[in-house]
VEXVEXDO-26413 format. One record per residue (C-alpha): residue number from 1; residue in one letter; x, z, y. Coordinates in steps of 0.02 Angstrom, whole numbers, plus 32768, in hexadecimal, padded with zeros to 4 digits. Each point is the difference from the previous one (the first is absolute). Layout:
BEGIN
PT   seq   type   east     up   north
PT   NUM      A      X      Z       Y
...
***
This chain:
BEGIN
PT   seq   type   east     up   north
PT     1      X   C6D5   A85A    A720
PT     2      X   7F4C   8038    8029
PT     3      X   7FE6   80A1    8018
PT     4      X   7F76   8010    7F59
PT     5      X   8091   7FD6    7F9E
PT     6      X   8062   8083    804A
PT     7      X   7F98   8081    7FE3
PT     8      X   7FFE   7FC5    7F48
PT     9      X   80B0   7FEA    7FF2
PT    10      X   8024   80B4    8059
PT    11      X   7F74   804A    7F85
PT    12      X   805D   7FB0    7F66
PT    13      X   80B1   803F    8034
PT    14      X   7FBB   80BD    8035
PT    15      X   7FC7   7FFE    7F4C
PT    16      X   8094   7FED    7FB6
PT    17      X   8057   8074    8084
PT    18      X   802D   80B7    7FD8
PT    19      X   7F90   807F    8048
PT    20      X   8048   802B    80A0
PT    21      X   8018   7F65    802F
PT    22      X   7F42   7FCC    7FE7
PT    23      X   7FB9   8090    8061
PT    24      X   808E   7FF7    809F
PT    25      X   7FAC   7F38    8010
PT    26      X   7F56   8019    7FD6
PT    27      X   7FE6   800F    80BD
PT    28      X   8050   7F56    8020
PT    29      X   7F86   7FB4    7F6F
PT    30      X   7F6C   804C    804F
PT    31      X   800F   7FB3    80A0
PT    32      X   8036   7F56    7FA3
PT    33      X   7F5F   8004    7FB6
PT    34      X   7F99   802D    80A2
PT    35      X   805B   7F62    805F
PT    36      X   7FCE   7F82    7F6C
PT    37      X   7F5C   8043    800C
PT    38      X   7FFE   7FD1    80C6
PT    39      X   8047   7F7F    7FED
PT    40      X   7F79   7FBB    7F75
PT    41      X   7F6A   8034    807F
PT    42      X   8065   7F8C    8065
PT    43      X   800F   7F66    7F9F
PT    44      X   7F41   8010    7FEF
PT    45      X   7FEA   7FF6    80BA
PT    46      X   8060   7F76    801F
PT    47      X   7FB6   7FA1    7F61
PT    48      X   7F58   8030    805D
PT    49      X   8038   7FAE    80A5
PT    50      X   8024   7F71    7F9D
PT    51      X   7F6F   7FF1    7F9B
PT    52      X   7F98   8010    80A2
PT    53      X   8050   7F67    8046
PT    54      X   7FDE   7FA4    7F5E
PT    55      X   7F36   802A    801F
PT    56      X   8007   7FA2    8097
PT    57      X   803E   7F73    7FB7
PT    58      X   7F7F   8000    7F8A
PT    59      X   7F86   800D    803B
PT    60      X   7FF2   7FF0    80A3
PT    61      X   7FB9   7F49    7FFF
PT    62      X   7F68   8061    7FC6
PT    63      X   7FF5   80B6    8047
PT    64      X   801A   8060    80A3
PT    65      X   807A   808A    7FC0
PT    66      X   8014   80B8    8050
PT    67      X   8056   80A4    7FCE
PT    68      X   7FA7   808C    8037
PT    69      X   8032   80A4    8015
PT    70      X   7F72   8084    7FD2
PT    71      X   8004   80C5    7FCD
PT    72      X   7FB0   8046    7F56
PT    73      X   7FD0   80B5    7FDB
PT    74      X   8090   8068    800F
PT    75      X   8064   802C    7F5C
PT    76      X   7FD5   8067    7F78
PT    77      X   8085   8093    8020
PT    78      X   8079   8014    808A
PT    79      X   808C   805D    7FBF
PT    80      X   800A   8050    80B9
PT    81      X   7F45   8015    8029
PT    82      X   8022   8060    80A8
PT    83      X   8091   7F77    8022
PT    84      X   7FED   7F99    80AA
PT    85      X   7F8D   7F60    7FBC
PT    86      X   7FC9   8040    7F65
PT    87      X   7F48   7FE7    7FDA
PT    88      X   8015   7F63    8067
PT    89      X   7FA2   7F56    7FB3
PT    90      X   807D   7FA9    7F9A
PT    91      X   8027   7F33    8061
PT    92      X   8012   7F6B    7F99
PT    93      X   8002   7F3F    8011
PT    94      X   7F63   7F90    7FC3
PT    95      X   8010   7F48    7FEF
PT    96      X   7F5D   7F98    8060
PT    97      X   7FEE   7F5B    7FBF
PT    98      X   7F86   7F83    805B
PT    99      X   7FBE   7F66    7FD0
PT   100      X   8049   7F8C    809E
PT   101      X   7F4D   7FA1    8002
PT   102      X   7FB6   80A2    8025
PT   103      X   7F78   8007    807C
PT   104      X   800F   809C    805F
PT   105      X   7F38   8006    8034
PT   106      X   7FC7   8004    7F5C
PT   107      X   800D   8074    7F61
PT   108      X   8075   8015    7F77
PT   109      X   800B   8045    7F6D
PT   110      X   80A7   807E    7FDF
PT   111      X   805C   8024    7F6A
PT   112      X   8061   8095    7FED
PT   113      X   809F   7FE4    7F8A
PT   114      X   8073   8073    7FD9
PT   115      X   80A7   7FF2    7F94
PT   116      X   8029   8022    7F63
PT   117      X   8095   8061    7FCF
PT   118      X   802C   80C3    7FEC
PT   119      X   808B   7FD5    8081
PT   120      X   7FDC   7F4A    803D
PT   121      X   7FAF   7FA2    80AC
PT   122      X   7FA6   7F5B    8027
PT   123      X   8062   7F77    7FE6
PT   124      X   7FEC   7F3F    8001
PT   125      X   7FF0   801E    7F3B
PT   126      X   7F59   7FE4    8030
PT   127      X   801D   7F75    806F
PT   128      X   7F8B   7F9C    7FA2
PT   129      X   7F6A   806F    7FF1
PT   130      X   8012   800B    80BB
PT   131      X   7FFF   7F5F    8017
PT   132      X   7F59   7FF5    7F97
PT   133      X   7F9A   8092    805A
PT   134      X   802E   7FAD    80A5
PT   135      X   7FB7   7F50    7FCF
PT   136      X   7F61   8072    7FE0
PT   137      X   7FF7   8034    8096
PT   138      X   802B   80C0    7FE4
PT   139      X   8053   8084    807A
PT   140      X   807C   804E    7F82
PT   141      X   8063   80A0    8029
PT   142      X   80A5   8037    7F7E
PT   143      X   8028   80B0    803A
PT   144      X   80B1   803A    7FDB
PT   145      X   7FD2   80A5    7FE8
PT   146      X   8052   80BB    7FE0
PT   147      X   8084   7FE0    7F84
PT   148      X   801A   7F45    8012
PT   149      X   80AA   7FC1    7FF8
PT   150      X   8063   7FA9    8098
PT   151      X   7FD0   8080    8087
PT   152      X   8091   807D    7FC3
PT   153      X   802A   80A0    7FAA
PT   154      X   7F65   805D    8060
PT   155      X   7F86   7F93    7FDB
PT   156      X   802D   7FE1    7F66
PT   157      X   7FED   80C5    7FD3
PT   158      X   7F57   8019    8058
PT   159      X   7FC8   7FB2    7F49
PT   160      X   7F47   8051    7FE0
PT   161      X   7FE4   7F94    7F67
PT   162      X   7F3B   7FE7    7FD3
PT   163      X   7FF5   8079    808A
PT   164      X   8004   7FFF    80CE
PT   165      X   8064   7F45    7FEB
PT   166      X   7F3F   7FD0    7FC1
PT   167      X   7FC6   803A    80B8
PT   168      X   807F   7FA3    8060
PT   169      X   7FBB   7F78    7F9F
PT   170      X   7F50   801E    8052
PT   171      X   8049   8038    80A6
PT   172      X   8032   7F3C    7FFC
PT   173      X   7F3E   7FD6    7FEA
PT   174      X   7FCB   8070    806C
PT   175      X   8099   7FC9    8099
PT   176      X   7FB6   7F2D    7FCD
PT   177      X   7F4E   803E    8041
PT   178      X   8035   8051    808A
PT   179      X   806D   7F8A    8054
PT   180      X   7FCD   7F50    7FCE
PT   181      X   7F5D   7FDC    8036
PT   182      X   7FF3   7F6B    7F87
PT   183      X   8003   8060    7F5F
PT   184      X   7F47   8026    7FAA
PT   185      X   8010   80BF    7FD1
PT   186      X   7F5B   7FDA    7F99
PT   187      X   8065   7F87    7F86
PT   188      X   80AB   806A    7FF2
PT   189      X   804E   7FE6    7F3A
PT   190      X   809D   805A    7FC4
PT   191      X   808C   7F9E    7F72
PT   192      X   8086   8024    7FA8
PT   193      X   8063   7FF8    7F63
PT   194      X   8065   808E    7F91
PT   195      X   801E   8080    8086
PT   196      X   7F9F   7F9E    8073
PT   197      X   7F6F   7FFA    7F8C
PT   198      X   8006   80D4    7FF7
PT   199      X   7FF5   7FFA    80B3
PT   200      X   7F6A   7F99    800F
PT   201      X   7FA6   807B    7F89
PT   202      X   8022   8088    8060
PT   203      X   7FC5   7FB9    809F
PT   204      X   7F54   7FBB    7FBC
PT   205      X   7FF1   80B6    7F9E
PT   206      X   8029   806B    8093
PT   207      X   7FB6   7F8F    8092
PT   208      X   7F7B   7FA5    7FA2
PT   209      X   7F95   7FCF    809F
PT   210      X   8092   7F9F    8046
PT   211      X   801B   7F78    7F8D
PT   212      X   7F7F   7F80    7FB9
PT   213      X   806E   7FCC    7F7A
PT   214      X   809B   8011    7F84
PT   215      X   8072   7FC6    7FA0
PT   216      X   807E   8056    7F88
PT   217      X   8094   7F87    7FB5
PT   218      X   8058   8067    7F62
PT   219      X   7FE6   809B    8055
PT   220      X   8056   808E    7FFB
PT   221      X   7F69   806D    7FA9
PT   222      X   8050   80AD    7FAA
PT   223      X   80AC   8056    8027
PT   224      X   7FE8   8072    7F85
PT   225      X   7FFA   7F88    7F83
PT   226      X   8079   7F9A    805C
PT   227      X   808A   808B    7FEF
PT   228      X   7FF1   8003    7F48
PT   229      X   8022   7F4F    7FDE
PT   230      X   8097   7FDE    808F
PT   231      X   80B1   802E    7FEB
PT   232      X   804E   80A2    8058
PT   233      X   803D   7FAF    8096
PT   234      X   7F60   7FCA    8042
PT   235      X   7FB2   80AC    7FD7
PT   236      X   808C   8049    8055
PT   237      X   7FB4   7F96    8098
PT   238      X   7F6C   806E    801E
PT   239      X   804E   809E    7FFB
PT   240      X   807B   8025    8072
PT   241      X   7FE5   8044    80A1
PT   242      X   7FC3   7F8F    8068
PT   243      X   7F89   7FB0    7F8E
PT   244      X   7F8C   8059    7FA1
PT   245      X   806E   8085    7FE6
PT   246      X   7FCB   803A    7F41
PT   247      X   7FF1   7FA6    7F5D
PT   248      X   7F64   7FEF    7FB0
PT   249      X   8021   807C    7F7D
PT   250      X   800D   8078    80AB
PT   251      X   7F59   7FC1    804C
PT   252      X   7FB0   7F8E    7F8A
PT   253      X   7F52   801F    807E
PT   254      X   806A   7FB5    80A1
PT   255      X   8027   7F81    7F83
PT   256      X   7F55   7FD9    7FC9
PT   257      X   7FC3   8006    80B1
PT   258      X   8074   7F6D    8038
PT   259      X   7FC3   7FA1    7F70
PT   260      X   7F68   7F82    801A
PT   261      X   7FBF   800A    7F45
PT   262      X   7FE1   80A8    8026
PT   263      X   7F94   7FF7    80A2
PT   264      X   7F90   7F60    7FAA
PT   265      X   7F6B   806A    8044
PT   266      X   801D   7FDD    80AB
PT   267      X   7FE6   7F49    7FD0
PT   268      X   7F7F   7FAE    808F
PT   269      X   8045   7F64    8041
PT   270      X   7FF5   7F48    7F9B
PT   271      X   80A3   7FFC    7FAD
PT   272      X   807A   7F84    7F9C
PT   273      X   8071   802F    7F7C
PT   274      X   8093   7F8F    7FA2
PT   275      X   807F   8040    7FA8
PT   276      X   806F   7F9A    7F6D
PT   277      X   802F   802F    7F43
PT   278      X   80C4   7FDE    8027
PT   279      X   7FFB   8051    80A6
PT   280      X   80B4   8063    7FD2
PT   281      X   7FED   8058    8094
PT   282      X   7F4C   8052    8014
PT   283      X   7FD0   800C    7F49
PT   284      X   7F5D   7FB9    7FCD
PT   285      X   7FC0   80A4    7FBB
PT   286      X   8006   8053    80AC
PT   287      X   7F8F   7F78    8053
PT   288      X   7F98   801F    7F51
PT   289      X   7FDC   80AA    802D
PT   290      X   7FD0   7FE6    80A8
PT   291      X   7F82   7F8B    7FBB
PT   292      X   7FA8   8053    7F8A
PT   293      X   800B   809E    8072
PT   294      X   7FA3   7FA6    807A
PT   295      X   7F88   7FAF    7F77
PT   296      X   7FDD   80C5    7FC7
PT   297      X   7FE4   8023    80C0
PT   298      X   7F6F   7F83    7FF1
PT   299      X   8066   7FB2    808A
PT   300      X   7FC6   7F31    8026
PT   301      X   80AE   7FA8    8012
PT   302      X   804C   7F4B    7FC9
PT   303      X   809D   7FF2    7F94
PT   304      X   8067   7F8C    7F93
PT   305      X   8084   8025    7F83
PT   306      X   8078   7F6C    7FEA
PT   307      X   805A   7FD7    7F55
PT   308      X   80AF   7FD7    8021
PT   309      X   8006   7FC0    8090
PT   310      X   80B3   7FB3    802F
PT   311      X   8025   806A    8088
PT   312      X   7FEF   80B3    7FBF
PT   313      X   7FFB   807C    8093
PT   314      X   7FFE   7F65    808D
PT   315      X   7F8C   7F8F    7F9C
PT   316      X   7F73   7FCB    807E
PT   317      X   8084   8002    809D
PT   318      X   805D   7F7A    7FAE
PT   319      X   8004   7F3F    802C
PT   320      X   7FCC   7FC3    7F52
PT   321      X   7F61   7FA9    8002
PT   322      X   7FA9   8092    7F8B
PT   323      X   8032   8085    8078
PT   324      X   7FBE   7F77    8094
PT   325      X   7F55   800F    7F87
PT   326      X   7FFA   80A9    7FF2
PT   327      X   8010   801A    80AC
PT   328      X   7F85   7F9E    802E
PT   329      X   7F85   807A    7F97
PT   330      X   804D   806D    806E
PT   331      X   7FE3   7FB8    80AF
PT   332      X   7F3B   7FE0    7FC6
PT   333      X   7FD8   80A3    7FD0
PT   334      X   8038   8028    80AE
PT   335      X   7FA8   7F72    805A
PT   336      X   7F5D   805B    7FAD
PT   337      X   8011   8080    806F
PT   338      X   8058   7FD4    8090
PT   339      X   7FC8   7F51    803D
PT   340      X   80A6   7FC9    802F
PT   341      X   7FDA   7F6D    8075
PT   342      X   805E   7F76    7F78
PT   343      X   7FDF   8018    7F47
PT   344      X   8078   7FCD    7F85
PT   345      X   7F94   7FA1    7F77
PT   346      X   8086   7FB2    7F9D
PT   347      X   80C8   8017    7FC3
PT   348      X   802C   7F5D    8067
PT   349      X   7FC7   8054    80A2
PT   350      X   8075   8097    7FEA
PT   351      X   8084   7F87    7FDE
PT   352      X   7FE5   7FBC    80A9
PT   353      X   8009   809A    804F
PT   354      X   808E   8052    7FA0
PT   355      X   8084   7F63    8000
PT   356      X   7FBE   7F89    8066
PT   357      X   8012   800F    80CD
PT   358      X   7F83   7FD9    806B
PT   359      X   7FDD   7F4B    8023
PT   360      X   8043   7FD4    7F70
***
């Protein structure tokens, strides 16, 4: 017996228990629940450990693969500000991928890629879009950062959703320029989808001088809006204490200020928008806003909205030729500003780089 069913099982029988009885093991359920919650934290490191393995089989025909381990800003709140280490910069791991033909006395271009997920981490998911930027000829880094999952309980509750995760994010562009002499800081670009996709808005809004270029898959564009539509559970997400700590009928402005439809001002950098009609995850209406808050901004930006594409929420990181196409849109509108050193001009060429190995 696992100890999740326990807890339900001990739950279900303290309910039907007379009142005495429930409140003498109450105690005993409490700490049940604390040791299945360890012991998930667990799981997810180990399933990290494992998934890290699977990277290098991969993709390592293709790419040089690190983990780095790099600080961010320190957290938000410290429950014990005057405790020994508090204020201190919060660590996490980054992922640097390589291209293996890569010719250290020359320049590269580097893209930034963070995860999507309220709770999630970089994982060979994306094995195949890796394997596509790397055939480019792009430095990519995929920072794990506050709140990703697979690092443990800590980490995991150093969440700052849409807010100090988004500058561990450019702490991981900013660590790429300092310490690899190959990577152009003139032609830095920032991805991501859903989660991801919020983060990249933040970071070209709030550090708009250190990207050239963006794009934003099915982005995660208003919370406020976002909380209205999803069921209680997720709400209940964002509000307890380590995360944002209120609902947004408590602080609708913290809210709003985490939300990229609502900072479409700050809009300088050439940017790429998709988003899907069946996307069951990050409804279409939110991306909607976001667009025509940036078209009221006066804001100069590139966006499609796709009809039904099969897919929903995943529909352009699939391996169906029509996601293959529409990532290929993709890919170009990044080549425009980042003269990668190999441009992919046609569907058959990310074929080759996504399932075919080299030599092939």
């Amino acid at each position: 017996m696992t100890r999740s069913i326990a807890v339900i099982i001990m739950a279900a029988l303290l309910c039907a228990a007379p009142c005495a009885a429930r409140k003498a093991a109450e105690p005993a359920l409490e700490e049940l629940r604390k040791f299945d919650e360890n012991m998930g934290h667990r799981l997810d490191v180990l399933e990290k450990k494992i998934d890290d393995l699977l990277w290098f089989e991969r993709v390592d025909d293709v790419a040089s693969i690190d983990k780095v381990y790099i600080t961010g800003p320190p957290l938000r709140e410290e429950k014990n500000p005057t405790a020994q280490g508090a204020g201190n910069p919060v660590k996490f791991w980054a992922y640097v991928f390589v291209p293996r033909d890569t010719d250290m006395s020359k320049k590269y271009p580097l893209i930034v890629f963070p995860h999507g997920g309220v709770h999630a981490s970089f994982v060979t998911y994306y094995t195949h879009i890796i394997r596509e930027l790397m055939a480019q000829g792009y430095i990519v880094v995929a920072p794990e950062y506050r709140g990703s999952t697979g690092y443990g309980k800590s980490h995991y509750e150093k969440i700052d959703y849409g807010g100090l995760e988004t500058e561990d994010v450019w702490s991981s562009r900013n660590f790429m320029i300092d310490n690899y002499r190959f990577v152009d800081r003139k032609r830095v670009g920032i991805i991501g989808w859903s989660h991801g996709g919020l983060i990249a808005l933040h970071n070209i809004f709030n550090h708009p001088d250190d990207y050239v270029v963006a794009f934003a898959g099915v982005p995660v564009s208003d919370l406020i809006a976002r909380m209205g539509y999803k069921k209680q559970d997720y709400r209940d997400l964002y509000s307890v204490d380590y995360h944002i700590g209120k609902t947004a009928y408590e602080d609708v402005e913290e809210y709003r200020r985490r939300s990229p439809a609502w900072q479409a001002h700050k809009l300088s950098t050439p940017l790429l928008i998709h988003t899907n009609t069946t996307d069951a995850d990050v409804n279409v209406f939110e991306v909607e806003h976001l667009i025509k808050s940036l078209k009221a901004e006066g804001k100069k930006f590139e966006y499609e909205i796709y009809d039904a594409v099969p897919g929903g929420h995943s529909f352009d990181r699939m391996d169906t030729k029509e996601a293959r196409e529409i990532r290929l849109k993709i890919w170009k509108f990044l080549a425009r500003h980042l003269d990668p050193p190999v441009q992919f001009e046609t569907v058959d060429e990310i074929n080759r780089a996504s399932y075919e190995k080299p030599g092939e």
